[in-house]
C-alpha positions in Angstrom: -94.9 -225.8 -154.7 -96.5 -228.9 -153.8 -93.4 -230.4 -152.6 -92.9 -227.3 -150.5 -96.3 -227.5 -148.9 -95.8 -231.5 -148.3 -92.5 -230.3 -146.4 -94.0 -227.9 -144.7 -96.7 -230.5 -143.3 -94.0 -233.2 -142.3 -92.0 -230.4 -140.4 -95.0 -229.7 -138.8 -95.7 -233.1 -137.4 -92.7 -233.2 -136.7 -92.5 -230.2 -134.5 -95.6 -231.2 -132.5 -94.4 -234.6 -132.5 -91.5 -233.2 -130.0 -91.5 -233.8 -126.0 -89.3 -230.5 -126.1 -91.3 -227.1 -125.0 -87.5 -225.7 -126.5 -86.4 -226.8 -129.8 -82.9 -226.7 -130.3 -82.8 -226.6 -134.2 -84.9 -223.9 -134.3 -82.9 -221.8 -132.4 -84.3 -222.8 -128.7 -87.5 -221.2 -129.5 -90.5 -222.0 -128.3 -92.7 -225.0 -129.8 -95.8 -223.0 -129.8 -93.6 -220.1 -131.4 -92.4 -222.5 -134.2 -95.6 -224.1 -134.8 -97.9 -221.0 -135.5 -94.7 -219.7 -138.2 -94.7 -222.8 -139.6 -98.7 -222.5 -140.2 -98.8 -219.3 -141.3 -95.9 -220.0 -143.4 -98.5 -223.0 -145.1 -101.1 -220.5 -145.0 -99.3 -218.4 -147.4 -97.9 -220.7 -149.4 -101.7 -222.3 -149.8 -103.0 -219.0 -150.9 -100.1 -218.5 -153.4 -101.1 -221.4 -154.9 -105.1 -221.0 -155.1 -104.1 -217.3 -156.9 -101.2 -218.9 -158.9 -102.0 -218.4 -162.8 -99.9 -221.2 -163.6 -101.5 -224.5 -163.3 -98.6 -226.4 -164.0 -96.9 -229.2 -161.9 -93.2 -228.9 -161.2 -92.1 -231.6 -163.3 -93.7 -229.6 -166.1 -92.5 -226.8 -165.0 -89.4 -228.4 -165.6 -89.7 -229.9 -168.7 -90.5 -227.1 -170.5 -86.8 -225.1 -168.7 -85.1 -228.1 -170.0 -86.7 -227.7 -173.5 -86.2 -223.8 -173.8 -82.7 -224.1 -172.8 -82.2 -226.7 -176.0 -83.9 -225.1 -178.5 -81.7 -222.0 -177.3 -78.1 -223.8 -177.3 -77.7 -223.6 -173.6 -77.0 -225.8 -170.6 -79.6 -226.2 -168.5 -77.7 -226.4 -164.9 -74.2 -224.4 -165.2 
């Protein structure tokens, strides 16, 4: 989740960052339009985490896939 939120952050400096009022990759919508999504979409991701039971990071999140999928027998990635 962390990495999400740091992506979220760059594509939001990014967007304001733009000399554009329309923003093509976005699908010509407005800057404004794109920026509050791209907040709110922080927001929620930011209160996802603060409720999240799991205090784990994502590279122990993956360790421990990796490790149930060996004691089981199976691939990890098919």
């Amino acid at each position: 989740m962390n990495k999400e939120l740091e992506e979220l952050y760059a594509e939001l400096e990014k967007v304001k960052s733009s000399n554009d009022e329309y923003l093509p990759e976005y699908g010509y919508s407005t800057k404004d339009e794109i920026v509050q999504l791209i907040e709110e979409d922080i927001k929620d991701l930011e209160e996802e985490m603060n409720n999240s039971e799991c205090f784990c990071s994502d590279d122990e999140i993956e360790m421990e896939r990796t490790s149930l999928c060996m004691s089981l027998g199976i691939s990890r990635y098919c």
